[in-house]
C-alpha positions as CSV (number, residue, x, y, z in Angstrom):
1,X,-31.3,-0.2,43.5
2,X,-29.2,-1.3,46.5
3,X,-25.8,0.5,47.0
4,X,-22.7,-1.6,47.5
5,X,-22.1,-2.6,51.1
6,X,-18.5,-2.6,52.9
7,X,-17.6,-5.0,55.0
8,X,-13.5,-5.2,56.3
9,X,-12.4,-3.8,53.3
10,X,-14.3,-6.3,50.5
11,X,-17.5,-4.3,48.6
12,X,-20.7,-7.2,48.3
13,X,-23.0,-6.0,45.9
14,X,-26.6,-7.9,46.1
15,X,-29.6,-7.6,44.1
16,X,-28.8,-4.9,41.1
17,X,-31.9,-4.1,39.4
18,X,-30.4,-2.5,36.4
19,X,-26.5,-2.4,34.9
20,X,-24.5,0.7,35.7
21,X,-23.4,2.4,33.0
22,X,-19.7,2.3,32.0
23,X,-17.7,5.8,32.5
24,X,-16.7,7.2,28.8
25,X,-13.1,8.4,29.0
26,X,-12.1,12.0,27.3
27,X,-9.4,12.3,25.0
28,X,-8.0,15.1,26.9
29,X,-9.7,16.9,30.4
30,X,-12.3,19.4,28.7
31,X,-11.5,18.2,25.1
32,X,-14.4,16.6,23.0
33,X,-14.1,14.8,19.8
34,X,-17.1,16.1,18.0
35,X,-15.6,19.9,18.8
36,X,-12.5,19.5,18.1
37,X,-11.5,17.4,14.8
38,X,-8.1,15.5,14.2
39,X,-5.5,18.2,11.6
40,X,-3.3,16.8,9.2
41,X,0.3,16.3,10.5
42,X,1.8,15.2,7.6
43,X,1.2,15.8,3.8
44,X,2.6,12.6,1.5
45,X,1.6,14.3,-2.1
46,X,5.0,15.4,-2.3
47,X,6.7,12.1,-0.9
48,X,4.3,10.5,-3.5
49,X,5.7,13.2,-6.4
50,X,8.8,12.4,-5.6
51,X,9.1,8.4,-5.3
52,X,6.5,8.3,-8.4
53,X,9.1,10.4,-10.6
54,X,12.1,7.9,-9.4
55,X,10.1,5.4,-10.3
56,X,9.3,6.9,-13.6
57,X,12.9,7.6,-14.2
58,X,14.5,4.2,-12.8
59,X,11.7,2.6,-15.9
60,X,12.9,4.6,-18.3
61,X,16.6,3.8,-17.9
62,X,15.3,0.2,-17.5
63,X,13.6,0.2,-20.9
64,X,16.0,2.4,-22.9
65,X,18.9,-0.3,-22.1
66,X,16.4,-3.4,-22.8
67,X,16.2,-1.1,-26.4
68,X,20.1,-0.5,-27.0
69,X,20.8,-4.2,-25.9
70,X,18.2,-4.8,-28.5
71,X,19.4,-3.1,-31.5
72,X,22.5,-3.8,-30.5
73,X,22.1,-7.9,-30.8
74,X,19.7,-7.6,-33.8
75,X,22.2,-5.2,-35.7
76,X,25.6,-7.3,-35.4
77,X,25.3,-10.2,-36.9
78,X,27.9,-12.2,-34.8
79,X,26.3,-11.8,-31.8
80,X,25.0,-14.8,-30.1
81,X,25.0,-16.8,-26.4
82,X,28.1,-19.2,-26.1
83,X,26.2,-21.9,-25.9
84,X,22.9,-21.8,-28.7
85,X,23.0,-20.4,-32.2
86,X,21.7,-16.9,-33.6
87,X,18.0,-18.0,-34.0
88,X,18.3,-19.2,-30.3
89,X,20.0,-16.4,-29.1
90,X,17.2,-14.2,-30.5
91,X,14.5,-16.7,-29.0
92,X,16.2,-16.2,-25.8
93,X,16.4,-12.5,-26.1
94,X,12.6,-12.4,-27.1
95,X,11.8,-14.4,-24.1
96,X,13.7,-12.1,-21.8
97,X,12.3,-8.6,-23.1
98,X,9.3,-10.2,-22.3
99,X,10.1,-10.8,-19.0
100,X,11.5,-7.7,-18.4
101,X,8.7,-5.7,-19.5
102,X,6.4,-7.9,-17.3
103,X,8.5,-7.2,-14.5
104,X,8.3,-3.9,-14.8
105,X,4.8,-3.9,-15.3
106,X,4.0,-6.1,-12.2
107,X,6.3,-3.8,-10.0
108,X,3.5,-1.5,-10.8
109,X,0.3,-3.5,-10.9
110,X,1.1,-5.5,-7.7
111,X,1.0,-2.3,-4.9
112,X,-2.1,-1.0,-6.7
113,X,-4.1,-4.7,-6.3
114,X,-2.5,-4.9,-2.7
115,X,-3.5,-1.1,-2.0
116,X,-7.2,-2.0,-3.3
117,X,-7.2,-5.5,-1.5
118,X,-6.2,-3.5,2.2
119,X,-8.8,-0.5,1.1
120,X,-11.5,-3.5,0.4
121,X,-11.6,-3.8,4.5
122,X,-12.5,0.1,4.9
123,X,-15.3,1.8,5.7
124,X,-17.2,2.8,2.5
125,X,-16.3,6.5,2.4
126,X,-12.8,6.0,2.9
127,X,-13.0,3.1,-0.2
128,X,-14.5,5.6,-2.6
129,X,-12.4,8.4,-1.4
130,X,-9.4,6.0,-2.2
131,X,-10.7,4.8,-5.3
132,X,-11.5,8.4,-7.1
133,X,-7.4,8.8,-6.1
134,X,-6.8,5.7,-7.9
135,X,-9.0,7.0,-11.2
C-alpha cells in the first residue's frame, strides 16, 4: 500500500490495494458500550397508574349518566324528542347508547391496535417483551 502523497496543499492518493478502515467513534473518551449499559431515567408505571385510573373513572361517569338518562326516558312516560314520537324517541335513544358504548370502547381498542401496529416494526425481543405487557 502506497501512502498519500502532498503536493501544494492537495493529498493524491494512487493505487490503494485494500480499503482503510473507517474510525469507530466512542460514546464518551474511555467509555464503552458493552461495559457500561444505558440506566433507566424515567419510570412511567406510575404515569401509566395514574392516566389508566382517570380513564377508568372518566368511563364510569360516562356510563352511569348513559344509565340515569336511561331510566330516566324509559320511566316517564312523556318523554320524547320534539320532533318523532315515543317509539322513535326510544329508537333514537337505543341507537345512541350504542354509539356511546362503541365510543367508549374504541377509545380503548384503537391505542392498543396502534401500540401493536408501531411494536410490529421492533426487533423481536422488544415485540414479545411488549406483548407479555399487553397479556
Amino acid at each position: 500500500m502506497r501512502l498519500p502523497q502532498q503536493t501544494g496543499g492537495i493529498v493524491i492518493r494512487s493505487s490503494v490495494s485494500e480499503p482503510l478502515a473507517m474510525p469507530t467513534r466512542e460514546l464518551l473518551p474511555g467509555v464503552i458500550a458493552d461495559s457500561c449499559p444505558p440506566t433507566v431515567v424515567c419510570d412511567a408505571r406510575a404515569a401509566l397508574r395514574s392516566a389508566r385510573r382517570r380513564a377508568f373513572v372518566r368511563d364510569a361517569i360516562q356510563i352511569s349518566l348513559l344509565i340515569a338518562v336511561d331510566w330516566l326516558f324509559v320511566h316517564w312516560p312523556d318523554s320524547r324528542l320534539p320532533f318523532a314520537d315515543r317509539a322513535h324517541s326510544l329508537t333514537m335513544l337505543r341507537g345512541m347508547n350504542a354509539m356511546i358504548i362503541g365510543d367508549v370502547w374504541l377509545s380503548r381498542a384503537l391505542p392498543r391496535w396502534w401500540a401493536r401496529r408501531v411494536a410490529s416494526t421492533w426487533c423481536r425481543s422488544e415485540r414479545e417483551k411488549f406483548q407479555r405487557q399487553l397479556s
